[in-house]
LOTORDO-207694 format. One line per 4 residues: number of its first residue (from 1); their letters; for each residue x, y, z of N, C-alpha, C, O. Coordinates in steps of 0.1 Angstrom, whole numbers, m for minus. Last residue first. Layout:
REM residues N
NUM) A) X,Y,Z,X,Y,Z,X,Y,Z,X,Y,Z ~ ...
This chain:
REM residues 148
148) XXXX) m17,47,15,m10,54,7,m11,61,19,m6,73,19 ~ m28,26,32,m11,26,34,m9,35,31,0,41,37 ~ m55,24,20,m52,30,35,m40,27,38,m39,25,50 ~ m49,12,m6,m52,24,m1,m49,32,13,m42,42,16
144) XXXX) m40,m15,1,m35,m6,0,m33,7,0,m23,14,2 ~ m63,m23,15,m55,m22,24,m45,m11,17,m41,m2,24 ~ m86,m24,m5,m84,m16,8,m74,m12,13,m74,m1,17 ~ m84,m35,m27,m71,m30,m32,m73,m17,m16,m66,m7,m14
140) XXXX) m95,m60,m31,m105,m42,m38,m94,m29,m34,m95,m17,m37 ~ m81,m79,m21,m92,m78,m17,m97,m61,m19,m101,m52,m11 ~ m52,m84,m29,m57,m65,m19,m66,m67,m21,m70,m56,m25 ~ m32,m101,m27,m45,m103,m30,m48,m92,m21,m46,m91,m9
136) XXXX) 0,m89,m17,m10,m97,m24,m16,m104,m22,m13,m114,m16 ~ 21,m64,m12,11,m71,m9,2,m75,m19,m3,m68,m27 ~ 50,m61,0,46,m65,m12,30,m66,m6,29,m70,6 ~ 67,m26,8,60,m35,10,53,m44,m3,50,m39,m13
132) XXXX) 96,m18,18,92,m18,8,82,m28,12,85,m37,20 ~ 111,18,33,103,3,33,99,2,22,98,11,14 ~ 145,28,31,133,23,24,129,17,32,137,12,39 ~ 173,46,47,164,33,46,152,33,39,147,44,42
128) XXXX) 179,68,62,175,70,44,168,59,39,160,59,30 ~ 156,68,93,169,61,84,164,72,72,155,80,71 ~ 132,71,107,145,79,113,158,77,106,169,81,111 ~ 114,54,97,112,71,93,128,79,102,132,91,101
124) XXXX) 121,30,103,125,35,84,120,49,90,125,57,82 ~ 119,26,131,131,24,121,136,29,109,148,31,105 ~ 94,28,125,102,38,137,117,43,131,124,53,128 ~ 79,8,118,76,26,113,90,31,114,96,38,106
120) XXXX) 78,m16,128,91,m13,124,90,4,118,100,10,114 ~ 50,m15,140,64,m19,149,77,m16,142,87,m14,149 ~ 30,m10,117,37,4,129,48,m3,141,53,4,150 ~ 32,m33,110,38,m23,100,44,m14,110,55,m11,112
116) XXXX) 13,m43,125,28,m51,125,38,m45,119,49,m48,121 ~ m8,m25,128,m2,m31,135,11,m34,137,19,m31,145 ~ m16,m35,98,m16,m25,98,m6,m24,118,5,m21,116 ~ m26,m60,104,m10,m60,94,m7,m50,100,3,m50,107
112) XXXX) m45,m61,123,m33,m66,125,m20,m65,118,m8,m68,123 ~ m60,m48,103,m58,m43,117,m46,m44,121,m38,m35,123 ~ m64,m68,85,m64,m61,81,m58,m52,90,m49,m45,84 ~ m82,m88,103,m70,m93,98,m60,m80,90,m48,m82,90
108) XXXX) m102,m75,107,m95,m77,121,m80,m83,114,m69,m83,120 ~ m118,m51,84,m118,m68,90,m105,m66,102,m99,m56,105 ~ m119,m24,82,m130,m29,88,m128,m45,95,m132,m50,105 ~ m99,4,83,m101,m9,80,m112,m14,87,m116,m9,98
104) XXXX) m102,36,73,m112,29,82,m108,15,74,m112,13,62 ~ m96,56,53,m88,56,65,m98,48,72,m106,56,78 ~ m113,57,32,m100,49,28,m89,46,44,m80,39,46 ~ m148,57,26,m137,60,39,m126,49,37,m128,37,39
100) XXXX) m162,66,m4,m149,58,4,m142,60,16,m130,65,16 ~ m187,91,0,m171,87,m3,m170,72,2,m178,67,10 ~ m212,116,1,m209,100,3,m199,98,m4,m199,103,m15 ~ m221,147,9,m220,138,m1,m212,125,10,m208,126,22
96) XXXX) m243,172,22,m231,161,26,m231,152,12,m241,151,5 ~ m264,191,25,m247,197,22,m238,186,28,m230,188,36 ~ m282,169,38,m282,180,36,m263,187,32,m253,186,38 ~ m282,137,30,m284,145,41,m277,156,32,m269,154,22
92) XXXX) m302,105,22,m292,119,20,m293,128,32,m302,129,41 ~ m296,75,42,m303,87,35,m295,100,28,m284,103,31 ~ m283,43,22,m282,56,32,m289,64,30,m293,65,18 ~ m288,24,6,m296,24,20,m295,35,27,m303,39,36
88) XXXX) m274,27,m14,m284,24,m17,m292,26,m7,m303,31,m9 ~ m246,49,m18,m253,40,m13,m269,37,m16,m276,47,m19 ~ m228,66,m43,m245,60,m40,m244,49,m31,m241,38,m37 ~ m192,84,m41,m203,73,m46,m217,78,m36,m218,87,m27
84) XXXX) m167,103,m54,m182,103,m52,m188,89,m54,m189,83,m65 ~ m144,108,m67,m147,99,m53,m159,97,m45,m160,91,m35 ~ m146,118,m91,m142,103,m89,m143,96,m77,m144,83,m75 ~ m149,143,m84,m157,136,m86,m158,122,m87,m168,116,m85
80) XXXX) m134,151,m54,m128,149,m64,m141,137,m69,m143,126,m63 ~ m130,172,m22,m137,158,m34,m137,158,m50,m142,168,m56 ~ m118,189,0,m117,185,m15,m121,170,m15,m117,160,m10 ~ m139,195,25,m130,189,19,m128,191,8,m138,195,2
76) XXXX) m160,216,36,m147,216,45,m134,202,32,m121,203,33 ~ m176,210,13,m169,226,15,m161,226,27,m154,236,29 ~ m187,185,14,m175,190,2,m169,207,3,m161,213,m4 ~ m190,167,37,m189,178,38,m177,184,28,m165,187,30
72) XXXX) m193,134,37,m180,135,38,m190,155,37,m201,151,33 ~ m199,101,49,m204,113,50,m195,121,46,m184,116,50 ~ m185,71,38,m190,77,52,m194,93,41,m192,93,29 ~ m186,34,39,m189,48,28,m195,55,43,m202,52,52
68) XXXX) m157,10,43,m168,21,46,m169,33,41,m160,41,38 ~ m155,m23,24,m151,m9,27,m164,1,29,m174,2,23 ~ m144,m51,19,m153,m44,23,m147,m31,25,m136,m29,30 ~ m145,m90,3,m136,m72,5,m147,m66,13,m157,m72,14
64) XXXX) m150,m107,6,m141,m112,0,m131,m94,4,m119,m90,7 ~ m172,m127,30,m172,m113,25,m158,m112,24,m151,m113,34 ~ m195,m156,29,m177,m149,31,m174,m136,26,m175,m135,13 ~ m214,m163,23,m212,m165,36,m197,m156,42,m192,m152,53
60) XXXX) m206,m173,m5,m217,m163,m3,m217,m163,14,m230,m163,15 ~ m189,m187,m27,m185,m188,m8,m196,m175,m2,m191,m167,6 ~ m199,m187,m53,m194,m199,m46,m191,m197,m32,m189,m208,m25 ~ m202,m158,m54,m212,m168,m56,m209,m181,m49,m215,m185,m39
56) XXXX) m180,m137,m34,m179,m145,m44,m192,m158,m43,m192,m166,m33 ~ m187,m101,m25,m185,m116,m22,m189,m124,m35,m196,m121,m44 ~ m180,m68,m17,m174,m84,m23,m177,m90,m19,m173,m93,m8 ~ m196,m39,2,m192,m58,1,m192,m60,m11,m201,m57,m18
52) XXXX) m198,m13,18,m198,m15,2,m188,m31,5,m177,m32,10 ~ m215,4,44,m202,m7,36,m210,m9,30,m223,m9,30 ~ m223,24,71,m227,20,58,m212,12,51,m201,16,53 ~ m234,26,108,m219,21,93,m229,16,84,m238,9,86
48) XXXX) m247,43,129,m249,32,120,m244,36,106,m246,45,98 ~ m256,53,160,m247,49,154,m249,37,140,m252,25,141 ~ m273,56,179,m270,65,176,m263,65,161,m265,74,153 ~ m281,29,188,m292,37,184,m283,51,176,m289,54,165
44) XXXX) m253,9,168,m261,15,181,m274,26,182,m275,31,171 ~ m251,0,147,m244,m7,158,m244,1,172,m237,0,183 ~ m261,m16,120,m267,m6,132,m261,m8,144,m265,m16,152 ~ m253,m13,87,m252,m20,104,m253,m8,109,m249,3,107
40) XXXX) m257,m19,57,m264,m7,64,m259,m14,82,m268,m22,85 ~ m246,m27,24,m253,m27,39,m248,m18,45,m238,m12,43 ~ m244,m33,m11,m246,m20,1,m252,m28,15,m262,m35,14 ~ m225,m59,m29,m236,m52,m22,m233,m43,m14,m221,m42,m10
36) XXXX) m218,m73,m56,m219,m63,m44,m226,m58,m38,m236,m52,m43 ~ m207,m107,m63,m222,m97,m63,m215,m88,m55,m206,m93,m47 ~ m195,m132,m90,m193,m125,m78,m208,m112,m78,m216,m109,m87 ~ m201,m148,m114,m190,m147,m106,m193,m143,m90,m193,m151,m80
32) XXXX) m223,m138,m133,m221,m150,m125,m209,m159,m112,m209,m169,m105 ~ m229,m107,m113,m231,m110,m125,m226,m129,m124,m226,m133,m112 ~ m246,m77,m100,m242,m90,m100,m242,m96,m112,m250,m94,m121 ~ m244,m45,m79,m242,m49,m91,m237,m68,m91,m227,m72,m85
28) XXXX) m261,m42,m57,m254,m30,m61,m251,m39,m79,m257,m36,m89 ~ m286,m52,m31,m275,m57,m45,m274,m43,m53,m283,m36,m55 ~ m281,m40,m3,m286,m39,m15,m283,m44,m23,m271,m39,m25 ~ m295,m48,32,m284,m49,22,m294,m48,11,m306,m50,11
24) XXXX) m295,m43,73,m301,m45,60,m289,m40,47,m279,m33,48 ~ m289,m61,100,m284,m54,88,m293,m54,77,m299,m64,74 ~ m280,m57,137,m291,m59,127,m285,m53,113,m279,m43,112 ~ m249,m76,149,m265,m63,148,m270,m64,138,m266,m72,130
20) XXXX) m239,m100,153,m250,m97,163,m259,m81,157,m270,m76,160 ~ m218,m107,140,m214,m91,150,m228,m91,157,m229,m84,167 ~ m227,m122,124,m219,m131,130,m217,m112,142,m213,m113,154 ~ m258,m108,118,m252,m117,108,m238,m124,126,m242,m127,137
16) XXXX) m292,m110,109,m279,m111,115,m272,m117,111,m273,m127,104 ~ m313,m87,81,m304,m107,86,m297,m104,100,m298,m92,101 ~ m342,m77,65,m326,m77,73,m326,m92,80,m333,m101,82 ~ m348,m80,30,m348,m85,41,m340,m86,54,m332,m95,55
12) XXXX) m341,m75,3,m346,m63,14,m348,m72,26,m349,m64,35 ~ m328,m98,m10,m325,m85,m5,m325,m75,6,m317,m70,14 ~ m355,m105,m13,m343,m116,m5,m333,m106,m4,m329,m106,7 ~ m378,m102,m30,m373,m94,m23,m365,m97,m12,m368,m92,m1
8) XXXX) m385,m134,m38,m381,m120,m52,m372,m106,m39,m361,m102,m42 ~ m376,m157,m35,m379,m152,m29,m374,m135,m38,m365,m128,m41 ~ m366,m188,m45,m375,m177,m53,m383,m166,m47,m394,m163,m52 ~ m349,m197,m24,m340,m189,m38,m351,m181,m45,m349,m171,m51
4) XXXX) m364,m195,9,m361,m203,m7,m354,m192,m15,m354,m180,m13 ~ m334,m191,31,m346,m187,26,m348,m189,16,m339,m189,8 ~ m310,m189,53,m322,m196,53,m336,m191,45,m347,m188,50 ~ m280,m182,38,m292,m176,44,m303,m186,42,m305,m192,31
């Protein structure tokens, strides 16, 4: 980002980014390693994704993980305190609480596995056959989630 480093409210400032919509972001928690953040994309008047980002100090340009916090309605769902999160940017709304959306990949590479999995589905759900899948570096462990 093009902005001096002693810029106290470098946070609050919206950016574009590589999707073209407008974003604003929160530092959520940082330490010398790596930072998280809350942003906010607006990706239409109507319409606007909240995510929870990974990114690593040394490659700050590169978002390492991500996952969408959606709306969730605790009297049509079971919620389980544990799945309660704060975004920073979202508003509250009325008899709604904020989750992990575990069924929403967000990167394109992620898509694609998910994709290459449903070509052989077919095979293992009509066998006694196993799938067995390995996967490594789960980047905040998205992908696996959204397999369970």
């Amino acid at each position: 980002m093009l902005i001096p480093k002693d810029v106290s409210n470098k946070d609050k400032i919206p950016y574009f980014s590589t999707s073209e919509n407008l974003h604003q972001r929160e530092t959520v928690f940082e330490d010398k390693e790596l930072y998280i953040e809350d942003t906010m994309v607006k990706i239409s008047a109507e319409e606007t994704r909240y995510l929870r980002q990974v990114n690593f100090k040394d490659k700050p340009q590169q978002v390492q993980s991500e996952v969408a916090i959606v709306y969730r309605n605790p009297k049509n769902n079971t919620i389980e305190d544990h799945q309660l999160v704060k975004h920073k940017l979202a508003p509250k709304k009325k008899q709604r609480v904020m989750i992990f959306d575990r069924d929403l990949l967000t990167f394109n590479y992620q898509m694609a596995f998910a994709a290459g999995i449903s070509l052989v589905a077919d095979r293992y759900e009509k066998s006694e056959e196993k799938l067995s899948i390995l996967v490594c570096g789960t980047g905040a462990a998205v992908f696996t989630m959204f397999l369970r």
